[in-house]
C-alpha positions as CSV (number, residue, x, y, z in Angstrom):
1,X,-35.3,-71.0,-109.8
2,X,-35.0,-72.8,-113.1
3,X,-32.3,-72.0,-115.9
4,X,-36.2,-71.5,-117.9
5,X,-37.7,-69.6,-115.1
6,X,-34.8,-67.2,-114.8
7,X,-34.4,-66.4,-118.2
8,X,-37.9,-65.3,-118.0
9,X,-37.7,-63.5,-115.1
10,X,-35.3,-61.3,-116.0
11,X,-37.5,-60.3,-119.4
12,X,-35.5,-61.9,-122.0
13,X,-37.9,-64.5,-123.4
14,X,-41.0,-63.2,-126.0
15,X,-42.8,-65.7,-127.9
16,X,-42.2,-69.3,-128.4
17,X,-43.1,-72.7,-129.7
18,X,-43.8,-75.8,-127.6
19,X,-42.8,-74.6,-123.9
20,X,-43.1,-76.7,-122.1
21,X,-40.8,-79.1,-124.5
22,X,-38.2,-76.2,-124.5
23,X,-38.3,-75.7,-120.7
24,X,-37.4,-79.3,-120.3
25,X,-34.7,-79.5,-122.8
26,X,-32.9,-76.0,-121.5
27,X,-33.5,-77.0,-117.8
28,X,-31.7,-80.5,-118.4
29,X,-28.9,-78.5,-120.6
30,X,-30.0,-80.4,-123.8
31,X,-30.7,-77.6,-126.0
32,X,-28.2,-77.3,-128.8
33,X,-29.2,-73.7,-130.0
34,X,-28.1,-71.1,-132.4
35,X,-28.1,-67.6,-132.8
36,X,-27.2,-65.7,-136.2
37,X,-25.1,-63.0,-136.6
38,X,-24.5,-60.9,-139.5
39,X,-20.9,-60.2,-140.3
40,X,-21.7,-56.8,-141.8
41,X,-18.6,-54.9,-139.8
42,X,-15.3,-56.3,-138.1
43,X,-17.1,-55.8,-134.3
44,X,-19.8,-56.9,-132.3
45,X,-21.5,-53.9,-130.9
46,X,-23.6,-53.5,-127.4
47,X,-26.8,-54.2,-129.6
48,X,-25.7,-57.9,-129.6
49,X,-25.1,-58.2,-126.1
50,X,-28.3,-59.6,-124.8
51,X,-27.7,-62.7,-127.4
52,X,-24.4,-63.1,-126.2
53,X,-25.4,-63.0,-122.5
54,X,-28.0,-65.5,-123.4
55,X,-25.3,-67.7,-125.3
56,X,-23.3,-67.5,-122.2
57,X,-26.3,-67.8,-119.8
58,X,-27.2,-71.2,-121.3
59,X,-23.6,-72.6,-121.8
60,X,-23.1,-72.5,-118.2
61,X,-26.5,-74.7,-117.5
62,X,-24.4,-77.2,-119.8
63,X,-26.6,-76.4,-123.2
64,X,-24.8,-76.1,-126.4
65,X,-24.5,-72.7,-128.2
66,X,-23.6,-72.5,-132.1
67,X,-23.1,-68.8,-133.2
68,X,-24.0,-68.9,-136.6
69,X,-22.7,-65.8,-139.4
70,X,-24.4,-65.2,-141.8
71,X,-21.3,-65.3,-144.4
72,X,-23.8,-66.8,-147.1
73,X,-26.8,-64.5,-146.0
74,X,-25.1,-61.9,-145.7
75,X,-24.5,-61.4,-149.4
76,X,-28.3,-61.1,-150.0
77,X,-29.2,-58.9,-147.0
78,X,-32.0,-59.5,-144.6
79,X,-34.6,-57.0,-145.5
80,X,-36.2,-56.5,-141.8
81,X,-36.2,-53.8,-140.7
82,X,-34.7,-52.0,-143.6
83,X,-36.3,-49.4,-146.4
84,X,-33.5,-50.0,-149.1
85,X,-31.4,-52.8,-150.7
86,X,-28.2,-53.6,-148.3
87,X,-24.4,-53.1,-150.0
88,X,-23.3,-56.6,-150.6
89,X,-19.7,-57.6,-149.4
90,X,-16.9,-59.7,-150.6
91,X,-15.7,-63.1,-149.7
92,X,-12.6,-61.5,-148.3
93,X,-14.7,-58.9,-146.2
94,X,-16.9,-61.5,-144.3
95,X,-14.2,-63.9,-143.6
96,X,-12.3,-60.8,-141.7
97,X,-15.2,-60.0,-140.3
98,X,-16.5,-63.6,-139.1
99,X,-12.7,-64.2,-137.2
100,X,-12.9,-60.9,-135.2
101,X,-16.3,-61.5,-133.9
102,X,-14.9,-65.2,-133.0
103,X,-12.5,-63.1,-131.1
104,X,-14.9,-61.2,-129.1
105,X,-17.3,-63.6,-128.4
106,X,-14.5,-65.5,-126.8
107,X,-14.8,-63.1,-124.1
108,X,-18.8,-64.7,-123.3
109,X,-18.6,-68.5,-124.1
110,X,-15.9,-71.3,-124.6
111,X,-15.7,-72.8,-128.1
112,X,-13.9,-76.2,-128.8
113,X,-15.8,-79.7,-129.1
114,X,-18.9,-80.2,-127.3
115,X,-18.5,-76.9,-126.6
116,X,-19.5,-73.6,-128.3
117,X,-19.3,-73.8,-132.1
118,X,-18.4,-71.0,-135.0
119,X,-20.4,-71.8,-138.2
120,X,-20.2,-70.0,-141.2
121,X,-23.6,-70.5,-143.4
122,X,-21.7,-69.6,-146.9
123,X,-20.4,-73.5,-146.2
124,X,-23.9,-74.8,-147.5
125,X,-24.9,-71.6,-149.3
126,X,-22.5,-70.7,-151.5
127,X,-22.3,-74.3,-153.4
128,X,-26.2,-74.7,-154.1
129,X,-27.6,-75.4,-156.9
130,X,-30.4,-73.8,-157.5
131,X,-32.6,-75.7,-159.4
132,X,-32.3,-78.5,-157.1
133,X,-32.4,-76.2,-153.8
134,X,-36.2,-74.8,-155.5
135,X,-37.5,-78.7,-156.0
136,X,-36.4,-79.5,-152.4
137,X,-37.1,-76.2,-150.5
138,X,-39.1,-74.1,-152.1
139,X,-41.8,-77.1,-152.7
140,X,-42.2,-76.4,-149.1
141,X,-43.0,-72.3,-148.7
142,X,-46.3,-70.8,-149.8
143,X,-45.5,-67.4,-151.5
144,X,-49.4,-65.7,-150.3
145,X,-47.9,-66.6,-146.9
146,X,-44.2,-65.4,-147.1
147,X,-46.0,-61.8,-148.3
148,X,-47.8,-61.8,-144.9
149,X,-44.4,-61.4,-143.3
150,X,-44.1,-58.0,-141.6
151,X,-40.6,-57.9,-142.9
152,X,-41.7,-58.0,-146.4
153,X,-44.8,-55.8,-146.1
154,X,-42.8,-53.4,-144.9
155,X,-40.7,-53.5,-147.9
156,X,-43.5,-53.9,-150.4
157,X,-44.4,-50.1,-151.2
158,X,-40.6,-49.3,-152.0
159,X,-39.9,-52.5,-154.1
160,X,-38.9,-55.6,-152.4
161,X,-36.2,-57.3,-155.0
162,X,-36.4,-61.4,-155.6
163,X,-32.6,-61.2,-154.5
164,X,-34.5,-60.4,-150.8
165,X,-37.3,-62.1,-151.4
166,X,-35.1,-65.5,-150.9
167,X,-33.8,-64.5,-147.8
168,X,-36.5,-66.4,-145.6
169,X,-35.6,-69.4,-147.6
170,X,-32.5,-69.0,-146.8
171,X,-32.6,-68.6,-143.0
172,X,-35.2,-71.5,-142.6
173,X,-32.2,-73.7,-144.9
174,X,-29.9,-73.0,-142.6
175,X,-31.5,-74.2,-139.1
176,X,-32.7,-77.4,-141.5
177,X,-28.9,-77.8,-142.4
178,X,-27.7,-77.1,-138.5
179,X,-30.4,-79.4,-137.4
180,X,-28.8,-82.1,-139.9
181,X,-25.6,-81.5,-139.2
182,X,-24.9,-80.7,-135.5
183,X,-28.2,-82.2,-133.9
184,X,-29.2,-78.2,-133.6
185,X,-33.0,-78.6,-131.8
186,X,-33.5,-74.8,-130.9
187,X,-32.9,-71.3,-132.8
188,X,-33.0,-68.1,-131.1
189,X,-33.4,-64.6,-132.6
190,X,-34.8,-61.0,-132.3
191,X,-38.6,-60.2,-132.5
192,X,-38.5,-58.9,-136.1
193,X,-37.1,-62.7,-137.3
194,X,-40.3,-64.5,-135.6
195,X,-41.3,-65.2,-139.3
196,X,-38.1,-66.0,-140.9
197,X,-37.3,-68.3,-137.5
198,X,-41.1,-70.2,-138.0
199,X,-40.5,-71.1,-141.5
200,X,-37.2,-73.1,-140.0
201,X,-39.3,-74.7,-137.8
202,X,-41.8,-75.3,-140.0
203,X,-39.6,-76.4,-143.0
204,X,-37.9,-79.3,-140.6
205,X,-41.2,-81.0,-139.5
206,X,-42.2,-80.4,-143.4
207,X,-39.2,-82.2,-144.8
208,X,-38.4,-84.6,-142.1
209,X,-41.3,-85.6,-140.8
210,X,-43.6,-85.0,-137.6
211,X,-41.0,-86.9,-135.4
212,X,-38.8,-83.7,-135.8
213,X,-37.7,-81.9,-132.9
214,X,-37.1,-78.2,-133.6
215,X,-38.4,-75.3,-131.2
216,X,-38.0,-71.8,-131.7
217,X,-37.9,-68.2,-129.3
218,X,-37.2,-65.0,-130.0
219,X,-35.8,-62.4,-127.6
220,X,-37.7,-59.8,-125.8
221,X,-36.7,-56.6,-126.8
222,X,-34.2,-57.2,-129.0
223,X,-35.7,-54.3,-131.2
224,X,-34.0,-52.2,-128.5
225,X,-31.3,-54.1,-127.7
226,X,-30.5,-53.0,-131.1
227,X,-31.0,-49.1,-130.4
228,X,-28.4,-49.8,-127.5
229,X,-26.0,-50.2,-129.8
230,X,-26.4,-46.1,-131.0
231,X,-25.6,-43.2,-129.5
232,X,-25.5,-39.8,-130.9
233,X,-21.9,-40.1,-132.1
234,X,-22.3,-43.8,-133.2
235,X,-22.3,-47.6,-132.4
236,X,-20.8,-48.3,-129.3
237,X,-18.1,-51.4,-130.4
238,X,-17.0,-54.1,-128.2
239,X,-13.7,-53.4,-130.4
240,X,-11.5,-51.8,-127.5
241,X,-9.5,-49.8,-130.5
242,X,-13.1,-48.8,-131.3
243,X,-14.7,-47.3,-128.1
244,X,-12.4,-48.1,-125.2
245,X,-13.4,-49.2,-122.0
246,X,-13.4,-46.0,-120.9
247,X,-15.5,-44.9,-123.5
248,X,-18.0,-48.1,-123.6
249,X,-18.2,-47.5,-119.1
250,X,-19.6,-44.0,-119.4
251,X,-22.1,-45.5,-122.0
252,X,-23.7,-47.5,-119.4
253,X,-23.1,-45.4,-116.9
254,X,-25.2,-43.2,-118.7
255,X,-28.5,-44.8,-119.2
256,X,-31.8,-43.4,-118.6
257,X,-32.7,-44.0,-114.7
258,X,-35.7,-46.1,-116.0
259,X,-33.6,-48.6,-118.3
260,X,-30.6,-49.0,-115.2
261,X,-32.9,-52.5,-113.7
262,X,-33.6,-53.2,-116.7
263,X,-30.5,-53.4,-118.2
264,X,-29.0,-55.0,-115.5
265,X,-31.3,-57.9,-115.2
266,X,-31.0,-59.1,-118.9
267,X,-27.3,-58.1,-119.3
268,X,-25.2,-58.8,-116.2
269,X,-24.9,-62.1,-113.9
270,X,-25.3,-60.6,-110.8
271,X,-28.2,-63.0,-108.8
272,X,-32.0,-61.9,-109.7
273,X,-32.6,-60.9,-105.9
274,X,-30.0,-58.2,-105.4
275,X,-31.2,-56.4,-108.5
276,X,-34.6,-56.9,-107.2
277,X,-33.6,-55.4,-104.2
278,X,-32.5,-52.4,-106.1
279,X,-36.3,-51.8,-107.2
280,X,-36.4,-49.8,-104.3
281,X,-33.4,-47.4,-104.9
282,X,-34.4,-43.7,-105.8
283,X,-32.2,-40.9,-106.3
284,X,-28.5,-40.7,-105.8
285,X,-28.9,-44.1,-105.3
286,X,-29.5,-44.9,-108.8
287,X,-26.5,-43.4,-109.8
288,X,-24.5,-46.1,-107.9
289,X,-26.9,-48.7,-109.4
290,X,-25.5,-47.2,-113.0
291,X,-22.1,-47.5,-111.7
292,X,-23.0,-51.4,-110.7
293,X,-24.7,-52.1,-114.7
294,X,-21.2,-50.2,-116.0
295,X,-18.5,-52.1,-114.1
296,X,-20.1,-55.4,-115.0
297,X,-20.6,-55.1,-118.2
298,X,-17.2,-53.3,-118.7
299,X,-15.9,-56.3,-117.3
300,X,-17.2,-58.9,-119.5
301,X,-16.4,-57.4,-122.5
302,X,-12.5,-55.8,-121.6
303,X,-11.5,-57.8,-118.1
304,X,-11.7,-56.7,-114.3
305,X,-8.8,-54.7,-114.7
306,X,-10.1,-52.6,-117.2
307,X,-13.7,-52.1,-115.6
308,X,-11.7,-50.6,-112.5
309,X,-9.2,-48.1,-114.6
310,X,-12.7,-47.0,-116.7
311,X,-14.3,-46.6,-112.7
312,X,-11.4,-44.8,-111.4
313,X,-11.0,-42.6,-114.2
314,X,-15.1,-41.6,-114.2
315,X,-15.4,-40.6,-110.4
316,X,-11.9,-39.2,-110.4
317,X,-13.2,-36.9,-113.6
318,X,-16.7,-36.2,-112.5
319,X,-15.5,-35.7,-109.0
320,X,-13.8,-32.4,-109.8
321,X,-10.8,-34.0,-108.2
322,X,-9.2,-35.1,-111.2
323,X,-8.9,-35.5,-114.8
324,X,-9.5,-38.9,-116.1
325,X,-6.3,-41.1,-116.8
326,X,-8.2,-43.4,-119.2
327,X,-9.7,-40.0,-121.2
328,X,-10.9,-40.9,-124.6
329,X,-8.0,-38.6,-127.2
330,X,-8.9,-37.5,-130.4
331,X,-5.5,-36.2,-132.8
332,X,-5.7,-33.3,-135.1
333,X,-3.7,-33.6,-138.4
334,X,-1.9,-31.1,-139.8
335,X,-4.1,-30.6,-142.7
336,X,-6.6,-29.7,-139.8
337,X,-5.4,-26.3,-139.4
338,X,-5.9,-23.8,-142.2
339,X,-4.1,-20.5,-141.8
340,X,-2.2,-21.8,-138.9
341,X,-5.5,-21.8,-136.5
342,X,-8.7,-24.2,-135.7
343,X,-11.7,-22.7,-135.5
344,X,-13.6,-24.5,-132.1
345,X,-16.4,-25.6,-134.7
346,X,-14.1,-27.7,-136.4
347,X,-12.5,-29.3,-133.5
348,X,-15.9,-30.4,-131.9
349,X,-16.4,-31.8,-135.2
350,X,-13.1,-33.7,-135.6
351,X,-13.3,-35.0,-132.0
352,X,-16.5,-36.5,-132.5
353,X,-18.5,-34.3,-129.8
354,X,-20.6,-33.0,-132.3
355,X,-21.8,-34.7,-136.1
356,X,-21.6,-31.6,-137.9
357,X,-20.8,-27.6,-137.8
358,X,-24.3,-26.6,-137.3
359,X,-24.9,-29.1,-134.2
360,X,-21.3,-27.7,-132.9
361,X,-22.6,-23.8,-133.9
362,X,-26.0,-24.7,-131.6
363,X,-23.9,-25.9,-128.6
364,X,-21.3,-23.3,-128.6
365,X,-24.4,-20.6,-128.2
366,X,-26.2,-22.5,-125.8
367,X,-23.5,-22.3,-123.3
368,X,-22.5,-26.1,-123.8
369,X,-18.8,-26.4,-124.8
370,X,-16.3,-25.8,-122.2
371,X,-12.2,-26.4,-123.3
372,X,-9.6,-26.7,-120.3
373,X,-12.6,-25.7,-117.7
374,X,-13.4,-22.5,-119.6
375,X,-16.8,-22.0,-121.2
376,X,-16.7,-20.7,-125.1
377,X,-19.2,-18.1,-126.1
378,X,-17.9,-17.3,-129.8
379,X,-18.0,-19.4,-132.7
380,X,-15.4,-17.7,-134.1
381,X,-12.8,-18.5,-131.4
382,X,-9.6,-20.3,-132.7
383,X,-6.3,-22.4,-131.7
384,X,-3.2,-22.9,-132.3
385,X,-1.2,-26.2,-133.3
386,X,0.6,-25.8,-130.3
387,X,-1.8,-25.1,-127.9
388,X,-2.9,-28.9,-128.7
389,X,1.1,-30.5,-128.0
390,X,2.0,-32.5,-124.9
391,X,-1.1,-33.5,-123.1
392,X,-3.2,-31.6,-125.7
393,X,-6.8,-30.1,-124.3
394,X,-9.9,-30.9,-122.6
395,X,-12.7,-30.1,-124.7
396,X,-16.4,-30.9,-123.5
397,X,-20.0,-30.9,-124.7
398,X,-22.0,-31.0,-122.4
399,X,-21.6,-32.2,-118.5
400,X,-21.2,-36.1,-120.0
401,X,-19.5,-35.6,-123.3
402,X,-15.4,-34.7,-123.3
403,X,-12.5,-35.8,-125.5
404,X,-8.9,-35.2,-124.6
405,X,-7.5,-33.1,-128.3
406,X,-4.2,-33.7,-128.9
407,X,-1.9,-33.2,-132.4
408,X,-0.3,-36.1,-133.8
């Protein structure tokens, strides 16, 4: 099977231009691609794992992968996807940000020369001027067309403002200047960027002729890629200080049974044939196939080592043989405690287990919130400061759902 053949195989390729030119050039490990990333927080989160598999993916079939953040974009805000005008950041913010996801993605593929590349768009962004960047760019982009864009119909009925109107421009610049630059010939990117992504293309064969080489895919799925990155309680970091491995293990270990194959064909590296093989697992045997999709992707992101403690600590805990070592702990402050006591509403709260006092009001009376074992039936019940030294307590929602509740 193909590098090409694989990738769709395992469902991660959607709609493209030219295949036939991009099979060839990924299959040969010519492709010097990109993928953007928007440096809106100081981690990566599990909704950007299936580009980073794919970065890694096609690195080792010797193809070249530039991770492009948004530094320059991100000040504008891409308005997919969204119903109202993004907070912009400062200089200072997005530089942070942009090294910690270097960082992480350190962990999936090896930059250095010929290698993987970092490139921040802000270096050709941030220094335009603009009426020069409108005679040579935005000669080339019909405004009835850019309005067809699902991304900006979407935004049309609640105001759409020019600062976001620019952002296609934008994008399309910056695989024009990566295509320039670094001999960039391919740009991959989620299914809501298919028309931000064409108007690259587009602009490049525009500007520099029919002779220019420029292909672009997006990802299958990548809308929910992105919804794997939520839980109830949050986004589920790569960030170890974040959600820890244990933390980020149970997460996989607790999807759906009908996402498990899925997941573990377009986010692990374990060979097509024994996850097909797994197309006929039923029952408790899915539950060892989510222990599989856990422990790999645990160990990508935070080592081997890590992936095992996470394992060990799960089936020790939901074994009823043990309490997990590797426990995610919550700590009460002082301020906390009002009278002296903490009312149980307030500490499923604090730890996280619920997002609010009437969520933690309807678990408590549904029978769902145990603390050291025993099941708590009034919302009225308290603690004590130092009922939460030492090792602290075990307080669960839920037969998934515990934090270990310390004091600091």
């Amino acid at each position: 099977m193909t590098v090409f053949e694989e990738l769709k195989a395992r469902g991660l390729l959607a709609q493209l231009t030219d295949e036939e030119e991009i099979r060839e050039l990924i299959n040969q490990g010519k492709a010097t691609f990109y993928i953007g990333f928007d440096p809106t927080a100081d981690s990566l989160h599990v909704g950007h794992f299936m580009a980073l598999c794919l970065m890694k993916r096609l690195q080792m079939a010797g193809n070249k992968p530039i991770a492009l953040i948004g530094g320059g974009t991100g000040m504008i805000g891409d308005p997919s996807g969204r119903s109202d005008l993004r907070t912009m950041m400062t200089k200072e913010t997005i530089q942070h940000n942009c090294e910690c996801f270097k960082k992480q993605m350190s962990r999936f593929i090896e930059f250095g020369e010929d290698k993987a590349l970092m490139v921040n768009n802000a270096d050709w962004l941030l220094d335009l001027n603009y009426i020069e960047f409108i005679r040579d760019i935005g000669v080339h982009f019909s405004v009835n067309r850019m309005l067809t864009a699902e991304c900006y119909k979407q935004r049309m009925e609640k105001g759409l403002s020019f600062l976001e109107f620019n952002y296609m421009i934008m994008q399309s610049y910056d695989f024009l200047k990566l295509y320039e630059n670094y001999g960039c010939n391919m740009q991959f990117g989620g299914d809501d960027q298919w028309s931000n992504m064409l108007g690259g293309t587009e602009l490049i064969r525009r500007k520099l002729g029919k002779d220019a080489y420029a292909m672009t895919i997006t990802l299958l799925l990548n809308s929910e890629g992105k919804k794997m990155g939520k839980t109830q309680k949050g986004a589920v970091w790569l960030d170890p200080n974040k959600t820890s491995p244990f933390e980020f293990y149970q997460y996989w270990r607790n999807v759906a049974d009908a996402d498990v194959l899925k997941c573990m064909r377009m986010l692990t590296f374990l060979p097509i044939e024994q996850i097909d093989e797994m197309d006929k697992w039923e029952g408790s045997q899915l539950n060892r196939a989510k222990e599989i999709l856990a422990f790999e992707l645990t160990k990508l992101v935070h080592g081997e080592e890590e992936a095992q403690k996470a394992q060990e600590s799960a089936r020790s805990l939901f074994s009823g043989q043990g309490e997990a070592a590797e426990m995610p702990t919550c700590q009460l402050e002082e301020s906390d405690f009002q009278d002296g006591a903490i009312d149980i509403l307030a500490v499923l709260v604090k730890s996280g287990l619920t997002a609010s006092r009437s969520e933690a009001r309807r678990a408590v009376e549904q029978g769902g919130v145990t603390v050291e074992g025993e099941k708590v039936g009034d919302i009225k019940t308290t603690y004590r400061p130092e009922q939460f030294a030492g090792d602290g307590i075990v307080v669960r929602r839920g037969k998934k759902n515990y934090k270990r509740v310390k004091i600091k």
